[in-house]
N, C-alpha and C positions, 0 to 999 in steps of 0.2 A: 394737463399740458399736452403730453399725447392727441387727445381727444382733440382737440383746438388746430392742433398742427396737422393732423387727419382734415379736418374743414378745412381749413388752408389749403392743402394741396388739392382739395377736390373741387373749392372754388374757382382755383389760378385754373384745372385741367380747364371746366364748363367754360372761363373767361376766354380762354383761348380755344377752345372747338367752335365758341362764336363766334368770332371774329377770322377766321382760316377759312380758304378758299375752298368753292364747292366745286366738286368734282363736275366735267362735262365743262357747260357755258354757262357766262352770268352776263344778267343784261345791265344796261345800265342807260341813262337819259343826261348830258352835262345841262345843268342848271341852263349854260347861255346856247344850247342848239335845240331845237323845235325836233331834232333824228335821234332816234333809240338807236343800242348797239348790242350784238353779243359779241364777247370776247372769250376767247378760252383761256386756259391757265396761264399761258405765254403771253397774256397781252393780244394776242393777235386778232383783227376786228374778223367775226366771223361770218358775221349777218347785218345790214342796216336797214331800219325801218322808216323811211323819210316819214315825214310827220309834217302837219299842216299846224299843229297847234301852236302858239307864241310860248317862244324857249321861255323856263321859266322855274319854276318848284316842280315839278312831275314826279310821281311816284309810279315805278314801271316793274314788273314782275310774267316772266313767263310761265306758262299756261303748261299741264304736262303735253299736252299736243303740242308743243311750239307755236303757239298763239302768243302773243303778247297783247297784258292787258293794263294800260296804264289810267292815269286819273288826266283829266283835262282840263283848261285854264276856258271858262266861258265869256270870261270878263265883267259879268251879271254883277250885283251886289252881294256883299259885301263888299268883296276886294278886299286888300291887304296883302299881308304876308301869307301864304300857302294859300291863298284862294284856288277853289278848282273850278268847279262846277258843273262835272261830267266825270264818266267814264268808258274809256273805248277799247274792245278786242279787236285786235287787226291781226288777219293770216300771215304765214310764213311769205305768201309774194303781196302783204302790202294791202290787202282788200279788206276795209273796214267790217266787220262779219256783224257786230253789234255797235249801238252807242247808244249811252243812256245818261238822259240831262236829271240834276238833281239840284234846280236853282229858279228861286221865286222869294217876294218879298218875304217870305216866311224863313224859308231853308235853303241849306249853300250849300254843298261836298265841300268839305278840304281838307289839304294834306295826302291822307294815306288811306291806301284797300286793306281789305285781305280778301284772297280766294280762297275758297273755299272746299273741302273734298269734294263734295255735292256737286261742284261747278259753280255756284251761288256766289256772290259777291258783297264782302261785307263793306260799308261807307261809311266813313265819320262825316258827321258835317252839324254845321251850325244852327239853333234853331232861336228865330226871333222870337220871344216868348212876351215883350213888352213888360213896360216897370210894371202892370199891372198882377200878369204873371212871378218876375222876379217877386214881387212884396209878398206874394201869395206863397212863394215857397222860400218864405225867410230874409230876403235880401234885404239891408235898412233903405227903407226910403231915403235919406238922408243923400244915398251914394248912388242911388239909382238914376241913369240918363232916360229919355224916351224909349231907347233902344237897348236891348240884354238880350244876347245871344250865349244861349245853353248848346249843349254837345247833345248829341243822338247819335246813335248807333243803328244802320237800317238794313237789310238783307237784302238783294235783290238779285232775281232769279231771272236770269237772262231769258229774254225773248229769243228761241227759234235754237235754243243751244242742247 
């Protein structure tokens, strides 16, 4: 009983050090504006990064140099919900410093990064494998359409960084 009630409290602590605010700024991108923000603890806007991209799903994360480096909406196929199909670091005044497209009838970005210690940038995205593919690694023909898009995981090491 002890024991249980011990995991309990050290789950509730971890549950809520997630979710508490981080010291310094946090950035953030609203779903309907195309401009990133840092805010400090108070709410207060501290930086804006106007953005050419169409408002949308964006996934945006500062850089420890204060770069911001978010995921971009290409329009390319797929499409859907979280489509991206890029990723851009733009400097502290706004000068895109990298941009890297990750979209073709094959493969799409979408969703979410992570950066990386290295600097490196990791990418989800989608890969068109065809019913050919799915039945090859198990999927019932039955349920398969023309089209089966798998997940990949890809590293990418930024040019000139």
């Amino acid at each position: 009983m002890l024991r249980t009630l011990a995991l309990c409290l050290c789950l509730s602590a971890a549950a809520f050090a997630q979710t508490s605010p981080q010291p310094g700024v946090n950035v953030y991108q609203p779903n309907a504006s195309p401009d990133a923000y840092a805010v400090d603890l108070a709410g207060n806007v501290v930086h804006t990064w106007p953005g050419t991209n169409p408002a949308g799903i964006t996934a945006v994360y500062m850089a420890p140099n204060g770069d911001l480096v978010r995921t971009l909406t290409t329009g390319t196929p797929p499409g859907g919900a979280g489509s991206g199909g890029g990723v851009e670091r733009v400097s502290w005044d706004g000068q895109v410093v990298w941009s890297f497209t990750y979209s073709n009838a094959q493969v799409h970005s979408h969703h979410d990064i992570a950066l990386m210690p290295n600097g490196n940038v990791l990418v989800i995205a989608w890969e068109n494998v065809g019913a050919a593919g799915a039945i090859a690694a198990g999927r019932n023909f039955a349920t398969v359409s023309t089209e089966f898009l798998a997940e990949q995981v890809i590293e990418i090491e930024p040019d000139g960084m």
